[in-house]
N, C-alpha and C positions, 0 to 999 in steps of 0.2 A: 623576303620581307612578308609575303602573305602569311607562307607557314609560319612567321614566327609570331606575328599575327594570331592568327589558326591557332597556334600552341597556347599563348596567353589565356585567349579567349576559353579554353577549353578548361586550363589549368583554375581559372578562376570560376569557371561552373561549375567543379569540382569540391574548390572550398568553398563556395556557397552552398552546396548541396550539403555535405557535413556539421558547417553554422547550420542552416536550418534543420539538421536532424536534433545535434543537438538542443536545440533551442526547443524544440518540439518536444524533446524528451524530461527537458526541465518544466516545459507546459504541462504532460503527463504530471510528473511529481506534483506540483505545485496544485493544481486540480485535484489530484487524489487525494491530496493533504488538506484540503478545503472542506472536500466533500467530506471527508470522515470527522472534521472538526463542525460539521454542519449535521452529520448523522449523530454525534455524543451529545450533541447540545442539542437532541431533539427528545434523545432515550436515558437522559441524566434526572432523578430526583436528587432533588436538595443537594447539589453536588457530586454525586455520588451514581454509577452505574450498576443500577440491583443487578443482580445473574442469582436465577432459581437451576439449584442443583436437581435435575429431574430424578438422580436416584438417591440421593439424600431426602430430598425435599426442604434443603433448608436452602434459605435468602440472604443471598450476604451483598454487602455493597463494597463494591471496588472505587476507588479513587484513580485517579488515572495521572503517575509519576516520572513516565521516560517514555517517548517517542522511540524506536529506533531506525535507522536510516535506511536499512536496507528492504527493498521493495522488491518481493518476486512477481514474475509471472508466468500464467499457463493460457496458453489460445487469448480469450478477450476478457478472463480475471485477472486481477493486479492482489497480492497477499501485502497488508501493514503492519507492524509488530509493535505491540507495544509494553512497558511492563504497567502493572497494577499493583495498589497495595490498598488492605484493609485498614479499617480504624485501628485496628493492635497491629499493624505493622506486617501480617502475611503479604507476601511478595503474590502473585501472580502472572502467567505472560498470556496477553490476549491477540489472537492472530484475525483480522479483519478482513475477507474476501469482499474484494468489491469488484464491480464491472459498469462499463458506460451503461448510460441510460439518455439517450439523445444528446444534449451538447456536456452534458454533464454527468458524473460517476457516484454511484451508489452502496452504502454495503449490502451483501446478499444475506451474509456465515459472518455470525462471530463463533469463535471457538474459545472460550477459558479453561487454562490450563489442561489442552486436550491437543498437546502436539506430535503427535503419533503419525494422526495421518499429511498433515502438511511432512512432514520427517521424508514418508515414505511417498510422497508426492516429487518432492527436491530428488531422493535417491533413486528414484525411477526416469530421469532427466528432465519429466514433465513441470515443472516448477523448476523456474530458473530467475536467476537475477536479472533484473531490472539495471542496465550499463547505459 
């Protein structure tokens, strides 16, 4: 009777330990997805997120159209991806490095339309999914 006891008690700190990772991991998401919707609506004019081309030198403003889901990470940055599109309709994909900054998360890197090196980040196994 103890052991099976013993056995219970184990089996169930078990799936509590799992609930709370999960839950912990949908905390991360949820946070991350705060912070970055609190970082746009910090660096948005009139709607609109300017990005200066430094080798062009021209100013385009992006609209911000699709979320998408999948969240990488490397050591203590988290990668957000999102798509962008201009007033004529150019598509763009913007990749957002963020990392904690005390009880709450920050972007560091945006990157538009510059995914080369997040690519070669993923392929070198150091960026991975967010599960």
């Amino acid at each position: 009777m103890i052991r099976f006891t013993l056995l219970a008690f184990l089996a169930l700190g078990l799936f509590s330990a799992s609930n709370a990772r999960a839950q912990s991991l949908t905390e991360v998401r949820t946070q991350l997805q705060a912070a970055l919707q609190r970082s746009l609506g910090r660096s948005m004019v009139n709607g609109a997120l300017p990005h200066l081309d430094l080798t062009t030198g021209e100013l385009t403003s992006f609209y911000p159209t699709e979320n998408h889901e999948i969240i990488l990470k490397m050591a203590n940055v988290y990668v957000m991806c999102a798509t962008l599109t201009t007033a004529d309709g150019r598509e763009a994909t913007v990749d957002y490095y963020m990392t904690q900054t005390g009880t709450s998360y920050g972007v560091i890197r945006t990157e538009i339309n510059n995914r080369a090196p997040l690519k070669a980040l993923m392929g070198s196994g150091k960026a991975i999914r967010l599960e």
